[in-house]
C-alpha positions in Angstrom: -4.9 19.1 18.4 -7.4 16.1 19.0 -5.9 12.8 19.0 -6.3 11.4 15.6 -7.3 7.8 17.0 -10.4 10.0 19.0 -11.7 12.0 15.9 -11.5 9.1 13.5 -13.6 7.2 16.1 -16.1 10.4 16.5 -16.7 10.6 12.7 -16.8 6.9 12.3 -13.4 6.3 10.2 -10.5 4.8 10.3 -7.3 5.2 9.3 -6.5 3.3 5.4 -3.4 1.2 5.2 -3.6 1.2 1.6 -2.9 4.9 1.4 -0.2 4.8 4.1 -2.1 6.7 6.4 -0.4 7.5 10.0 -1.5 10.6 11.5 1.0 12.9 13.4 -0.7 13.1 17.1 2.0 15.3 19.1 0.9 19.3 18.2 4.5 20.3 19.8 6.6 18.2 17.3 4.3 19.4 14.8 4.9 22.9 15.7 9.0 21.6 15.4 8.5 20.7 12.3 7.2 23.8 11.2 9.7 25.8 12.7 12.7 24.1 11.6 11.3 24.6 7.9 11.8 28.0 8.5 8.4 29.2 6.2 8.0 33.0 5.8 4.4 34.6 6.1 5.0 35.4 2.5 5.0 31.7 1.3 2.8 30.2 -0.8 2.5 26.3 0.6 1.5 23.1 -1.2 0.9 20.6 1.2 0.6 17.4 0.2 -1.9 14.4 2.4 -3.1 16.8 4.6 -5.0 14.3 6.7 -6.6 15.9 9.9 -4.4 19.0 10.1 -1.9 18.1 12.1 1.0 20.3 10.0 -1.9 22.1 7.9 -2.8 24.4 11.3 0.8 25.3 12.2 1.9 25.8 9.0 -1.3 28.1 8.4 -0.4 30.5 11.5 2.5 31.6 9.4 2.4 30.8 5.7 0.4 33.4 3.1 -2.0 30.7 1.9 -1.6 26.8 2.0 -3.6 24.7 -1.0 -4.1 21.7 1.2 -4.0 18.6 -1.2 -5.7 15.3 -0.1 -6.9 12.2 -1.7 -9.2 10.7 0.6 -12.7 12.1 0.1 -14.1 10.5 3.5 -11.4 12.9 5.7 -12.4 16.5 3.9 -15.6 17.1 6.3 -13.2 16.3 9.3 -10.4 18.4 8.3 -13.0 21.1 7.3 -13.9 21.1 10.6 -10.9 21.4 12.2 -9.7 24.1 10.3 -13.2 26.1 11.2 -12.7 25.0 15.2 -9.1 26.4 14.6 -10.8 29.4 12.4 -8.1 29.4 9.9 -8.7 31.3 6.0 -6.2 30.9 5.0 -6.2 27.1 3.4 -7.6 26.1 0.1 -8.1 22.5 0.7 -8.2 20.0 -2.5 -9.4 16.7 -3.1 -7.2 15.2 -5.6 -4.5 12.8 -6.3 -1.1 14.2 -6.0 0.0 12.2 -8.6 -2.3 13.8 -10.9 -2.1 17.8 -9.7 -0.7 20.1 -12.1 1.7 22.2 -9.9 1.8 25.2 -12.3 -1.7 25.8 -11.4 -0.1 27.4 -8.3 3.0 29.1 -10.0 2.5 32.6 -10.4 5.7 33.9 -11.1 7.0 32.8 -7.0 8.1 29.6 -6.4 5.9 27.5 -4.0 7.0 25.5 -0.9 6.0 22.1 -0.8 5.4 20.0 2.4 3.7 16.7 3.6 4.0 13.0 5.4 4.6 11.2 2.6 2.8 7.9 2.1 5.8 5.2 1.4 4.3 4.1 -1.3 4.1 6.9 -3.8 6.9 8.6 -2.2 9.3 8.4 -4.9 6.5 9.6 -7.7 6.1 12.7 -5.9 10.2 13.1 -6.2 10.5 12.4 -9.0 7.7 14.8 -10.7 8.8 17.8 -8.0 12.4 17.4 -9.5 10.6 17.6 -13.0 8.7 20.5 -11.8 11.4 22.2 -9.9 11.7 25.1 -11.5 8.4 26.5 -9.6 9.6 24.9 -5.9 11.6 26.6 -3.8 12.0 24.0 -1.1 10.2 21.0 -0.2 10.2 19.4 3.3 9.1 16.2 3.7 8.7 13.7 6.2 9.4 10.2 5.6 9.8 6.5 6.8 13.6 6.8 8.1 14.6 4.1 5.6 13.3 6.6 2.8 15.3 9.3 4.3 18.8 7.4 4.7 18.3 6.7 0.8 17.7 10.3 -0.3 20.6 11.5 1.9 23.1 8.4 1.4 26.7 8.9 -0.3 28.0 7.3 -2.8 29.5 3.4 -1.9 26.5 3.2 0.6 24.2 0.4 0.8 21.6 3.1 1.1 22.9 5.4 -1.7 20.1 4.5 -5.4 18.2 6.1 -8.2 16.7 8.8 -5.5 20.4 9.6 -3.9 21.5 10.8 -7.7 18.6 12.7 -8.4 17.7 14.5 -5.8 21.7 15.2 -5.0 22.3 16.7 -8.4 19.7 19.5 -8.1 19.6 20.1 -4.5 21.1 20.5 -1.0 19.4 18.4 1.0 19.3 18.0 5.0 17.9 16.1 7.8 16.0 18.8 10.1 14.3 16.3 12.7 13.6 13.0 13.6 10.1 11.8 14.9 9.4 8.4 16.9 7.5 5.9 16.1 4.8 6.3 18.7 3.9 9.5 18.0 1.5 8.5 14.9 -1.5 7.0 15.4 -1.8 4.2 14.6 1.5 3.6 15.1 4.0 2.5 12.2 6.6 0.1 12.8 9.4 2.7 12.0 10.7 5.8 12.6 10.4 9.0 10.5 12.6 11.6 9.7 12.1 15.0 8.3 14.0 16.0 5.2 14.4 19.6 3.8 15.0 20.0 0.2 16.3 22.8 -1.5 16.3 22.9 -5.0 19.4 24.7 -7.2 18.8 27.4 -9.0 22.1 26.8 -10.9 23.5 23.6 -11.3 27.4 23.4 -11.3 27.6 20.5 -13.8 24.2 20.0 -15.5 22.8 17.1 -17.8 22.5 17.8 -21.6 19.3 15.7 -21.3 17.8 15.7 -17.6 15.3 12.9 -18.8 18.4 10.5 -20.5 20.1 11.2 -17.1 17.5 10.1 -14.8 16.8 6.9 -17.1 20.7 6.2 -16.4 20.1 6.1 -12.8 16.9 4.3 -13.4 18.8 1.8 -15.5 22.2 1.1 -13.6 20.2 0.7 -10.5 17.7 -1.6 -11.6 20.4 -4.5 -11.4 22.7 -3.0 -9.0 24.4 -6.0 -8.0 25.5 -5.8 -11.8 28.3 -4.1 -13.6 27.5 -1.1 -14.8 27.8 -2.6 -18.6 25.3 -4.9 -17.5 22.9 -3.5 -16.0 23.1 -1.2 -18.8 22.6 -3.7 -21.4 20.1 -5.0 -19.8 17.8 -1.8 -19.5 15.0 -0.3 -20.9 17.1 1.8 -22.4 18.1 -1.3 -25.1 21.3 0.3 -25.5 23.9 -1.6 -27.3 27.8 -3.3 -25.3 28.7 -1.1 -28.6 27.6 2.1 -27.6 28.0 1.2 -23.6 31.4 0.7 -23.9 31.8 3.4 -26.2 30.1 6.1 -23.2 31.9 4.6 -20.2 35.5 5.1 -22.0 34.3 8.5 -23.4 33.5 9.2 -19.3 36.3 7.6 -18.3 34.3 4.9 -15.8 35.7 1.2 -15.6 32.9 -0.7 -16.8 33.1 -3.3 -14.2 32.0 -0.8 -11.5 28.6 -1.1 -10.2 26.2 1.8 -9.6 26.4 2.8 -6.2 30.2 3.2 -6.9 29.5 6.8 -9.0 28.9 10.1 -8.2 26.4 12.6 -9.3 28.8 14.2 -11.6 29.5 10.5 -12.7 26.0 9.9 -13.5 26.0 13.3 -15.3 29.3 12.4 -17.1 27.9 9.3 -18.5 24.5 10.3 -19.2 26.0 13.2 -21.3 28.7 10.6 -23.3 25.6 8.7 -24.1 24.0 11.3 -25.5 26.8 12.6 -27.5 25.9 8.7 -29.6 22.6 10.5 -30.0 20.5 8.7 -27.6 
């Protein structure tokens, strides 16, 4: 691996702060990385901002074929090159918005694994439409600002513990599989990463009657979380009435002067579920 700060400067680029880009420029905690993900050479990979191929390489000595998605049109010659000087096949690379890719396009009746260095500021998108989508994903391992990582993995009554906690908890085990300093990014960010594996359910012990009502609760109750949950409630998008509030926290037997990050999952679930019993 070339240090990312050298090839930018050959090529004549630079790294965009507007799309959160910090380039991984230590190959041995890349190959970590890919080793604690534990991929198969049967694996189909999505990998999502693959910048100069700092994971895309690794991953590509063992996965069966990686469709390398990335957004910035200026880095695709580099990254082309890199894969030829590394004289991989087996990488499909796409310039697209991740936002905007229709995963199915890769489902063909096997579930993909999904990786990437998440930009921080579409990181919870992505969640959020792989949890919508997870029914054609495996796994997904991420890495992320350590902040974003605490939150995903928090427990309930944690300062950390939001919307992303609930969602990603109820349809997924979910663990921490490295940690990666600061310094080793170029440029360097001001934080720490960690790396996060997440494996989604394929059975969910207590499910949601309405996945998309349960993740507008969570959406709701934290969006004023230093507010009772009747509150924040009533104050929502949803424009639910204190009739039919009331009415769901009784029927899920949840005091309604306890705030959001007091509930668990199957809280969440328990309440979204009452609400739509009122049909909501």
């Amino acid at each position: 691996m070339t240090y990312p700060g050298t090839l930018l400067k050959t090529w004549k680029l630079y790294s965009k702060k507007q799309m959160g880009q910090n380039f991984l420029s230590d190959p041995s905690t890349a190959k970590m990385i890919v080793s604690r993900s534990n991929i198969s050479n049967d694996d189909i990979v999505l990998e999502i901002g693959s910048g100069l191929g700092a994971l895309t390489i690794p991953v590509s000595m063992i996965a069966n074929t990686i469709y390398a998605v990335e957004k910035d049109t200026q880095l695709l010659p580099l990254l082309q090159s890199e894969l030829l000087m590394a004289k991989v096949n087996n990488v499909e690379v796409i310039n697209c918005d991740i936002l905007k890719f229709n995963i199915a396009s890769l489902f063909k009746e096997k579930k993909i694994v999904v990786m990437g260095n998440l930009p921080y500021n579409i990181s919870s998108q992505i969640l959020v439409k792989l949890i919508v989508a997870r029914t054609m994903v495996k796994k997904a391992v991420f890495m992320f600002q350590k902040e974003l990582a605490q939150r995903i993995t928090a427990p309930p009554g944690s300062r950390a513990y939001g919307r992303l906690s609930v969602a990603l908890q109820y349809c997924a085990d979910i663990r921490t599989i490295a940690s990666v300093k600061s310094d080793l990014f170029y440029p360097k960010p001001k934080v720490d990463s960690e790396v996060i594996e997440i494996i989604f359910k394929d059975k969910i012990d207590f499910p949601a009657n309405d996945e998309q009502l349960f993740l507008n609760v969570i959406k709701a109750a934290f969006g004023k979380r230093r507010k009772t949950l009747k509150n924040a409630l009533a104050g929502s998008e949803l424009k639910l009435t204190i009739e039919v509030i009331l009415k769901a926290l009784e029927d899920a037997q949840i005091d309604y002067k306890r705030r959001a990050e007091t509930l668990s999952v199957n809280e969440f679930t328990m309440l979204s579920n009452c609400l739509k019993e009122q049909n909501l």
